[in-house]
N, C-alpha and C positions, 0 to 999 in steps of 0.2 A: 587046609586053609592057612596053618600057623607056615610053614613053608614059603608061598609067595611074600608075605608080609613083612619075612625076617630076611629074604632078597631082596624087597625096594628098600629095606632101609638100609642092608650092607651097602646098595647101589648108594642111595643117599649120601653116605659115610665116603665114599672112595671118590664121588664128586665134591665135597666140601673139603676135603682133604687139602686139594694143592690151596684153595683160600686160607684154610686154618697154617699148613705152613708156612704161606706168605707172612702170615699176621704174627705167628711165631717170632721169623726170622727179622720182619724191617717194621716190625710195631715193636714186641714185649722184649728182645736182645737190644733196641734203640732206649724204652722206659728203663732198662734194667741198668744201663750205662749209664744214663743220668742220673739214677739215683743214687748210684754207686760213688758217681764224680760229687756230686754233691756234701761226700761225706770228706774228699780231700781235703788238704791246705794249699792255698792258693802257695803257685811256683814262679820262676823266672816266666816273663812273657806269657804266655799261652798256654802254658803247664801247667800240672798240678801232679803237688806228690804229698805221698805221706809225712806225718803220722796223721790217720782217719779222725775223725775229731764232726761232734756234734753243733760247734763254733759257730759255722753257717747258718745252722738255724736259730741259733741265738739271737742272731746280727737281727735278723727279720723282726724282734719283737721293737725296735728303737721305734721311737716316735715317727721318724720319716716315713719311713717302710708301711707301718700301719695306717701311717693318713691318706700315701697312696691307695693302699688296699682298700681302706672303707669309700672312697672318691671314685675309684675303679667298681668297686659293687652297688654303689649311688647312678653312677651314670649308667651301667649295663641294668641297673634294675629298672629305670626311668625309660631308658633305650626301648626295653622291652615289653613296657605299657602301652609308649606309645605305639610300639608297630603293632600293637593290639588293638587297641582304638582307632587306627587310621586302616589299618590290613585287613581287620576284619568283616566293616562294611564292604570294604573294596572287594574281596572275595565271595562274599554271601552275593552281593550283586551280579559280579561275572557270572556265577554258577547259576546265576535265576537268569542271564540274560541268554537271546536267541543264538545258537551258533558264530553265526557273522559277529555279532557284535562281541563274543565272548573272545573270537580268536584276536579281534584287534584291541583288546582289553590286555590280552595276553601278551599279545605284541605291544603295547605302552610299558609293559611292567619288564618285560626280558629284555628288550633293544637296547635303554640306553648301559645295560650290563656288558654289551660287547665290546663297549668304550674303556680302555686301564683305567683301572681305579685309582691312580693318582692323579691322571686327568680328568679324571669325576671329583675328584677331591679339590683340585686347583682352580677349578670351574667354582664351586662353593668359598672358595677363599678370595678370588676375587668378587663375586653376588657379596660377601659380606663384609668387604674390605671398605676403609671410610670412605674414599672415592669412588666406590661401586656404584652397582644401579639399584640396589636397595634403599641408601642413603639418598642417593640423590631424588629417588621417586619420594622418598619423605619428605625430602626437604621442599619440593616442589609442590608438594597437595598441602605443606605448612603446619606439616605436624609438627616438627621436627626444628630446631634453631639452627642447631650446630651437629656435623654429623654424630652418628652413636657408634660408642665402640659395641662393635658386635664380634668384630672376628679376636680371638685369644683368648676367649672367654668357655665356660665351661656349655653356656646354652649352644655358641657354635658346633663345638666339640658332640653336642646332646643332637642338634641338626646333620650332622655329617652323621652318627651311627645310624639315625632312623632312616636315613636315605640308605645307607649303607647295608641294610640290615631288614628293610622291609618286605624282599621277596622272598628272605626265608621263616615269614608271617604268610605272606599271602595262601603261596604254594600249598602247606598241608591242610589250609584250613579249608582253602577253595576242592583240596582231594575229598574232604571229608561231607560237606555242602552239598556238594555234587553226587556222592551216593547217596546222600538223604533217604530214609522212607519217607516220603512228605504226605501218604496215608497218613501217617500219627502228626503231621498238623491240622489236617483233614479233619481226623476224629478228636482233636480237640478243640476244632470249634464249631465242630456240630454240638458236641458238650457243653458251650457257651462261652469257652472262653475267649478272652477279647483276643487280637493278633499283638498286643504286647505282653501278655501273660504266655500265650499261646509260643513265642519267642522264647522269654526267660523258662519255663517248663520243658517247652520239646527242644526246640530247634537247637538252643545251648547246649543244652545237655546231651546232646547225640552229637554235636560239633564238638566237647570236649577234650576228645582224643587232640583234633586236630589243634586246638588252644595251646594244650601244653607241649606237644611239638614246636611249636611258633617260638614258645615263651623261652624252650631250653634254646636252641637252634640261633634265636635271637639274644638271649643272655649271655649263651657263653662263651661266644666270640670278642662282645663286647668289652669284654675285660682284658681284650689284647692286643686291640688295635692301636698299636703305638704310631703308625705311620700316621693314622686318621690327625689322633691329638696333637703328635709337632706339627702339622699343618693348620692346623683350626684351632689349637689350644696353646699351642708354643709353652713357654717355660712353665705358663700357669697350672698346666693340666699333667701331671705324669701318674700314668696310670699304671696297673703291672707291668704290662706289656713293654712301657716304654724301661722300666727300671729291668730287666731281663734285658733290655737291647743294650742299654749302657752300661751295666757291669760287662757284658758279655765283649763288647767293641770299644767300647771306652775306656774304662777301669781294666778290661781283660780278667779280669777275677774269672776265672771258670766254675769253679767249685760251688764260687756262691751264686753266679749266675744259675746255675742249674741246682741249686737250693729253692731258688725263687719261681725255677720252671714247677721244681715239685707241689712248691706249695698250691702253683695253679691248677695240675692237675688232680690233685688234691679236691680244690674246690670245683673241678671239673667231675671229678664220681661225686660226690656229693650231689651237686646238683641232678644227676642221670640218676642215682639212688632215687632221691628225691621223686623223681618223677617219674620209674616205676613204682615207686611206692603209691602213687595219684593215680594209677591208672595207664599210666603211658605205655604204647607198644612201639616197638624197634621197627615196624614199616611204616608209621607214619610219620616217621622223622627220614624217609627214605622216598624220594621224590624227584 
């Protein structure tokens, strides 16, 4: 018996192999150069050369750097309440509804994804531009005196992620929904519990898996969407992501530009710590 079993798992092993090399060679050789550059002195142009020096990360404690940071985990922790709040009904619902209407639910939520995402983003810059049709439908039902600044602002900025951001909310949590044993809502309200009790006890807590999928998935992109904010947030909003693009194209600093990648990914295991530590499993963030 111990024979077949120590077969499918050599097989096992000799199929993951060419993935595990890949990830090897153009995942941990790509982390491992970054972090290595990271420890440079910035050089002529595009260079970087020694003496190795811990400097870079210095830089990152000034005032600037940290206010981005705290702004960038403010808006990606905001980001991803709300595709919590909006995503979740939206998925509990598709998963309850008939076929037909679940695939054309499905189709509302992936279609307008086919469209670049800059032209999704430009589309929302003009809706919130003072001359849009935001403003102007205010101004016309007389809410409103004089247009409102909306676009450049942090809420815009907070509207573009959750647009940006909510189908990888919807996705695991509608995986999760949709295998339901919904026996065990069943049997808790033949027990008497009411259907919002019967919610908070079963239904969440068996949909949990898929929550914290949403919640990582949706958070920690958030923190790097630089194109998003010079679009909808302009000078007001710089977020990591955006300070990583202009050392790195701007300023040309290599070293420290990829100081500031580290730190992200940094708060990038953390957060995936975090959320095996809750519970979280590796295929429902896989969809």
């Amino acid at each position: 018996m111990r024979r077949p079993r120590e077969g499918s798992g050599r097989r096992r092993e000799l199929m993951a192999l060419p993935m595990s090399l890949y990830a090897a060679l153009f995942v941990g050789v790509s982390l491992l150069y970054v972090i290595g550059l990271s420890l440079f002195t910035r050089g002529d142009g595009f260079a970087a050369q020694p003496p190795l020096t811990m400097g870079n990360y210095g830089r990152i404690a000034s005032p600037l750097y940290l206010r981005s940071l705290l702004q960038s985990l403010r808006l990606a922790f905001w980001t991803a309440l709300l595709c919590l709040g909006i995503g979740y009904p939206f998925a509990y619902f598709m998963a309850k509804s008939r076929p037909r209407a679940r695939t054309w639910m499905m189709m509302l939520l992936i279609v307008p994804f086919w469209t670049n995402a800059l032209i999704r983003i430009y589309g929302w810059k003009i809706l919130l531009s003072a001359s849009g049709p935001v403003n102007a439908a205010l101004q016309f039902l007389g809410l409103v005196q004089r247009p409102l600044k909306l676009l450049y602002t942090d809420g815009a900025v907070l509207v573009g992620m959750v647009y940006a951001m909510i189908p990888f909310m919807v996705l695991p949590v509608y995986s999760n929904v949709e295998r339901m044993d919904w026996s065990m809502v069943e049997a808790s309200r033949d027990l008497g519990a009411s259907p919002l009790s019967a919610f908070l006890t079963v239904t969440v807590p068996m949909t949990l898996p898929g929550i914290l999928a949403g919640l990582v998935l949706t958070f920690i992109p958030s923190i790097g969407l630089f194109f998003l904010s010079d679009l909808l947030g302009g000078s007001n909003t710089m977020l990591w992501g955006n300070m990583v693009h202009n050392e790195l194209l701007k300023s040309r600093d290599l070293p420290f530009a990829a100081a500031l990648s580290v730190v992200l990914l940094a708060l990038t295991g953390l957060v995936i710590l975090l959320y095996r530590r809750a519970g979280g499993k590796t295929e429902n963030m896989v969809f």
